[in-house]
C-alpha positions, 0 to 999 in steps of 0.5 A: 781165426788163428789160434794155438793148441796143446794136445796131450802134453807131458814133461817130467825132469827125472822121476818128478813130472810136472804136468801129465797129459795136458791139454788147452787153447789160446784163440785171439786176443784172450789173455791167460795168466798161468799161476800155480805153486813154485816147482810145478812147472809154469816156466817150462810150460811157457818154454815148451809153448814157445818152441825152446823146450821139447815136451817128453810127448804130445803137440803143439798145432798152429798155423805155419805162419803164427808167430810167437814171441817169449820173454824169460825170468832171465832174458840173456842179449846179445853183449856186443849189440847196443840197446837199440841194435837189441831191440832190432835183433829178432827174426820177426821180419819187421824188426829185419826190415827196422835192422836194415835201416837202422844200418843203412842210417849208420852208413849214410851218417859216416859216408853222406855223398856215398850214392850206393848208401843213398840209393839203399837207403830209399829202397829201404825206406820204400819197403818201410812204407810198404810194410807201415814199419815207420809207426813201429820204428817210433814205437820201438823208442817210445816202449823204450823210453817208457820203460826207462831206457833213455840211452839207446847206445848203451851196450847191453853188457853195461845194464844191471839186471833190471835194464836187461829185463826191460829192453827185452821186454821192449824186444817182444812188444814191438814184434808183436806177434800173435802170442806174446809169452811173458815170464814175470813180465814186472820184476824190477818195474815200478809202479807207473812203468807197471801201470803202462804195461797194464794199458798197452797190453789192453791195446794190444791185438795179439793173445798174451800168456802170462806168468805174474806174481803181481795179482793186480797186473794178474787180475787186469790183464787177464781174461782167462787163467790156467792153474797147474796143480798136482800135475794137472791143468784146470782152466777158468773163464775171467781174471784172476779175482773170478778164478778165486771165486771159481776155485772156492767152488772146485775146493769145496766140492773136492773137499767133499770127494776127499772125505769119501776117499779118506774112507776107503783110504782107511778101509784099504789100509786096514788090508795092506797092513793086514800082509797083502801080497800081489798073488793075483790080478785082484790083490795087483789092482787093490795095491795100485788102487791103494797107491793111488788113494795114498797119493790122493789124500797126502797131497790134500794133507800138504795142502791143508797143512800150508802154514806158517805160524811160527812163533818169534823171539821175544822182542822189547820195548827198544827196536832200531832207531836212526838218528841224524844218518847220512849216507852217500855213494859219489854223488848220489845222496841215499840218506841226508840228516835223516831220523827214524823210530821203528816201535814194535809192531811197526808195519813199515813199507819202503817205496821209491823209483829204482835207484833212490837207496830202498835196498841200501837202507835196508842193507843200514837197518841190517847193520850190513852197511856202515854210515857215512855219519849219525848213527844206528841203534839196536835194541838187545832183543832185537833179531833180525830175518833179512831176506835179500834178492839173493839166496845167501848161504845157499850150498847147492850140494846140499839136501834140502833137509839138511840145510834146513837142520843148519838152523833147527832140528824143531821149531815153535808154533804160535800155539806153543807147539814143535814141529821138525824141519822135516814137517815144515817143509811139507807145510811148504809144499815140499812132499816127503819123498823130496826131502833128500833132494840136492838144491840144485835140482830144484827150480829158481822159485823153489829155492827162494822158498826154501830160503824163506822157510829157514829164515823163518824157522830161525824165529826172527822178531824183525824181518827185513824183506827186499822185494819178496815177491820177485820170485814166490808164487801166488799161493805162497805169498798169500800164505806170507801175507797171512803169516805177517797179519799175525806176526808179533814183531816188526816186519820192514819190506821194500816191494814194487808190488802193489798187492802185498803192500796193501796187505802186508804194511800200514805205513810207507817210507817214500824215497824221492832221491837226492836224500830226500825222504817223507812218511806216509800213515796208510797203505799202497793204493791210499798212496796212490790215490793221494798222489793222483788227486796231487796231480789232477788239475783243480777245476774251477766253477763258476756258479750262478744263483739262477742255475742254484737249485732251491733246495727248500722247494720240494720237488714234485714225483713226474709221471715216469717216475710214479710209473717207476714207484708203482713197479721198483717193488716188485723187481726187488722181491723178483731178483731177492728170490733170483739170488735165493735160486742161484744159492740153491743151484750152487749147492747141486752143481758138482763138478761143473766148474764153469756153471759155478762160474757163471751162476758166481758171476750171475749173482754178482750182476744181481747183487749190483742191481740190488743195491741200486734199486734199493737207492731208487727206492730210498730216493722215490720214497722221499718224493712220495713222502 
C-alpha cells in the first residue's frame, strides 16, 4: 500500500509561524481538501508536500519510487514549448516516453524516406505498447480538449492566464502520479469544465490533496479534510459538509473550554498587574502561562469578532440603467441594442462562458469603459465598490494600517455604532501585532482580503464584484455571503462559482456571446436544473388501457405486507429512542471529535430511515383502512 506521511512538520516566515509541529497521512485513493483562513500557510503546506519548499523541520517519509505531481495558483511554463510540447514536458517517465514520440512524428513528417527515423519510430512505439502509453497519449488531447484548449500548436507564451491554468492542469492529470497536489484547481474554469474535473478525479485511482474555495467541487471531491488554524492541523473523516458537522462539535466544546481559561485568564491579570516580577522559576512559569492564556483567549476574541456589518451609503430610488448599449471589440460583439434596469436591492449575478464580455459589462456598469452607443445612467446617490481581479492601488510599501487609513480612520456599523481601522482588521482575521506589516510581506490571499476590507469600509451602496471567490478563503466568503444577505444595497457579481451564486444572487444575466443576452429570475443551481431538463431528450410512452391501473379498485393488503404492518411500529419508536440516545452521547462526548463524527453520521442514517418508515406507515395505513 503506498502512502505519504508528514512527521513533526514546522515552517515559519520570519516571526510569523505557520504551522508548528504537524503531522498526518494521506494513504490510497483518499481525497483531502486542506481549508483554512488566507495567511495561514495552505499553499506552503502543499509546496512542502511537493518537495519545492524545505520545511524549517521534520519529515516527509514515503517510498522512493512514489511519484508526486503538483499544480500552483500560479503555474509558470516553458514560453518556447508549444501547448502540446508542455503537456509532455515533465519527468514522469510516461510523459518521457509520449516526448520522444511526439518528436519522432515531427522528424518523420519533415523527412518520410528517412529510415533511421523510421527505424526510431517503431522502436518507439514498441516501448509505447510496452508501456500502454497509446491510452495516455489520446488522453492527453481529449483532457486538453475538455479544458478548452483545441489549438495544441500554440505557443504557451501566446495564452491568457487562464489558458496556462488549464494546460497545466492538463500536465498533472496525465502523469498520474500517486498523489496529485491541486492549488485552486477551478479558477478560470466554467461551470461544465468543472463539472468534468469533479468526474474524472472520482476515476481517478491516485490520492489527491487539494486546495478549493469552490465548496461544492470541496464537498464532491473529498473524502477527508485538513484544517490548518492558529498554527495547528485538525483532521476529519468525510467531505466538506461532514467537516462543517464535525466542526460545529470541536467549537462548542472548545467554547466551553475557553470559559475556563478566560477565568483563570482574568485571575492571572489581576497578578500581572499587580507588578509581578520574574525573580524566581514560580513567578518565570505564571508569566509564560499568562502569555499563553493571553494568546489563547485573543485569538478566540478574533475569531468571534469576524464580522463585517458595515453600514452603506444611502441610495435612491434611481441606480443604473442601460438603454439601447452596444458594445464591440473587432468582431467580437459584447452588447447589441442591449436594455437593462438595476432597482435598489436587485441581486444580480452575471454568468457566461469565458470570453463573452462578463467582466467587460462590469467594467460599462463602472463607467470605467465607454459604449460604443446607447447610453448609461447613474443615479446621484449612487456609490460604487468595484472589486476587480485585480488588487488596484495596492503600494506595497505600504503598512497595512495605513493603507486602510487612506480610506477611513472609523467606520459605521449597521447598528449605528464606529469602529477604527485598526479593530476592522482584527475582525478580519489580522491579529494586532500585524498591523504594522509592509503588504508585501503578506500572502496573495491576504492582500486580496485587505482589498476587500478597504472597499467596504468606504461604505459603497453598489458593489460590483469580478470573480470574488478567486482568491478568498472558505470562511471569508462565508462571512461575505453573510454580509451581502444584509446588505441594503445593490450588489452585481460576475463568479464561476456555484456556492456563492446561490447564496449570494436571486437573478441571473446569462451571456450566450455574439451580443446575445437573457434574464433568468432564481439562483444558480435552478439554472442549472432548468438547462438539464432543456437538454434531456423527451421520452415518449406509449400507453395501453390493459397495462392502466384501475384506481377505482381498491387494492388488497398482501400477506407480507400485514407482516410489514404488524412490526413498521415498533422499529419506529426503536430508532426515535436510538436518536433520542445519540443526542445524549453527544453532550458527553469531549474532545473526541471522531465519535462525534460518527454519532453525526449515525444520526443522519437514522433520520433518513425515519422518514421513510413513516411514508410506509402512511401508505400501509391507507390499505388497512
Amino acid at each position: 500500500m503506498k502512502m505519504l506521511s508528514i512527521e513533526n512538520v514546522t515552517k515559519s516566515y520570519g516571526e510569523k509561524v505557520l504551522f508548528n509541529d504537524i503531522h498526518f497521512t494521506i494513504g490510497e485513493r483518499e481525497r483531502v481538501g486542506l481549508i483554512g483562513v488566507n495567511g495561514t500557510g495552505k499553499s506552503s503546506l502543499l509546496k512542502i508536500v511537493a518537495g519545492i519548499d524545505q520545511a524549517d523541520s521534520g519529515d516527509i517519509v514515503c517510498a522512493k519510487d512514489y511519484q508526486i505531481s503538483y499544480l500552483s495558483q500560479q503555474p509558470e511554463l516553458e514560453p518556447e514549448l508549444n501547448v502540446l510540447e508542455q503537456v509532455f514536458f515533465g519527468d514522469a517517465p510516461i510523459l518521457k516516453l509520449m516526448k520522444e514520440y511526439e518528436t519522432a512524428l515531427l522528424k518523420l513528417e519533415k523527412d518520410p524516406e528517412n529510415s533511421a527515423v523510421q527505424e526510431e519510430l517503431m522502436n518507439i512505439q514498441h516501448r509505447m505498447d510496452s508501456a500502454d502509453a497509446w491510452d495516455a497519449n489520446t488522453a492527453a488531447k481529449t483532457i486538453l480538449t475538455k479544458l478548452g484548449i483545441t489549438d495544441f500548436s500554440k505557443k504557451t507564451d501566446e495564452l491568457s492566464g487562464g489558458q496556462k491554468k488549464r494546460v497545466a492542469l492538463a500536465q498533472v492529470l496525465i502523469e498520474a502520479p500517486d498523489l496529485l497536489i491541486l492549488d485552486e484547481p477551478t479558477n478560470h474554469l466554467d461551470y461544465e469544465t468543472v463539472k468534468w474535473l469533479e468526474e474524472y478525479l472520482g476515476r481517478s485511482g491516485g490520492s489527491l490533496l487539494l486546495v478549493t474555495h469552490d465548496r461544492y467541487f470541496l464537498d464532491r471531491v473529498t473524502n477527508r479534510i485538513f484544517e490548518l488554524d492558529a498554527g495547528s492541523l485538525y483532521t476529519y473523516k468525510g467531505n466538506y459538509a461532514d467537516f462543517l458537522e464535525a466542526k460545529a462539535v470541536r467549537e462548542e466544546n472548545e467554547a466551553a473550554t475557553l470559559d475556563k481559561k478566560k477565568n483563570l485568564f482574568r485571575h492571572e491579570l489581576e497578578w500581572i498587574r499587580r507588578g509581578a516580577k520574574a525573580r524566581s522559576t514560580k513567578q518565570k512559569a505564571r508569566i509564560q502561562r499568562f502569555e499563553e492564556l493571553e494568546t489563547q483567549v485573543s485569538s478566540s476574541n478574533m475569531n468571534e469578532k469576524l464580522d463585517i456589518s458595515l453600514s452603506g451609503s444611502r441610495l435612491g430610488k434611481q441606480v443604473l440603467e442601460l438603454k439601447s448599449a452596444t458594445k464591440s471589440f473587432e468582431d467580437r460583439v459584447i452588447l447589441d441594442d442591449f436594455n437593462l434596469l438595476i432597482k435598489p436591492k436587485d441581486r444580480l449575478g452575471i454568468i457566461g462562458r469565458n470570453g463573452t464580455g462578463k467582466s467587460t459589462l462590469l467594467n460599462i456598469l463602472s463607467g470605467r469603459l465607454p459604449l460604443d452607443s446607447g447610453e448609461l445612467i447613474t443615479g446621484q446617490t449612487v456609490k460604487i465598490a468595484y472589486y476587480t481581479q485585480e488588487n488596484e492601488d495596492l503600494d506595497e510599501n505600504k503598512r497595512m494600517i495605513e493603507y486602510l487609513k487612506e480610506t477611513a480612520e472609523i467606520v459605521h456599523t449597521s447598528d449605528g455604532k464606529t469602529i477604527s481601522a485598526a479593530q476592522m482588521l482584527e475582525r478580519f482575521l489580522f491579529p494586532p501585532f500585524t498591523h504594522g506589516t509592509p503588504i508585501r510581506k503578506l500572502s496573495g490571499g491576504e492582500k486580496r482580503r485587505l482589498y476587500l476590507l478597504k472597499l467596504l469600509m468606504d461604505e459603497p451602496n453598489v458593489l460590483l464584484l469580478d470573480e470574488p471567490t478567486n482568491d478568498l478563503d472558505t470562511q471569508t466568503l462565508t462571512v461575505l455571503e453573510d454580509y451581502l444577505e444584509d446588505f441594503p444595497g445593490v450588489v452585481i457579481t460576475v463568479s464561476h462559482d456555484r456556492y456563492f451564486l446561490d447564496k449570494a444572487v436571486d437573478t441571473l444575466l446569462v451571456l450566450e456571446g455574439a451580443g446575445e443576452i437573457s434574464l433568468f429570475y432564481g439562483n444558480y443551481t435552478d439554472y442549472l436544473e432548468k438547462q438539464t431538463q432543456k437538454e434531456a431528450p423527451v421520452a415518449v410512452v406509449k400507453k395501453d388501457k390493459v397495462e392502466i391501473e384501475d384506481k377505482t379498485k381498491k387494492k388488497k393488503m398482501s400477506y407480507m405486507e400485514k407482516r410489514e404492518w404488524e412490526g413498521i411500529e415498533d422499529k419506529i419508536a426503536a430508532t426515535e429512542a436510538r436518536l433520542e440516545e445519540i443526542q445524549v452521547e453527544m453532550v458527553g462526548i469531549g474532545s473526541d471529535f471522531e465519535k462525534g463524527q460518527n454519532l453525526m453520521k449515525e444520526e443522519t442514517e437514522l433520520n433518513d430511515k425515519l422518514e421513510q418508515l413513516i411514508e410506509r406507515w402512511s401508505y400501509l395505513s391507507e390499505l388497512v383502512d
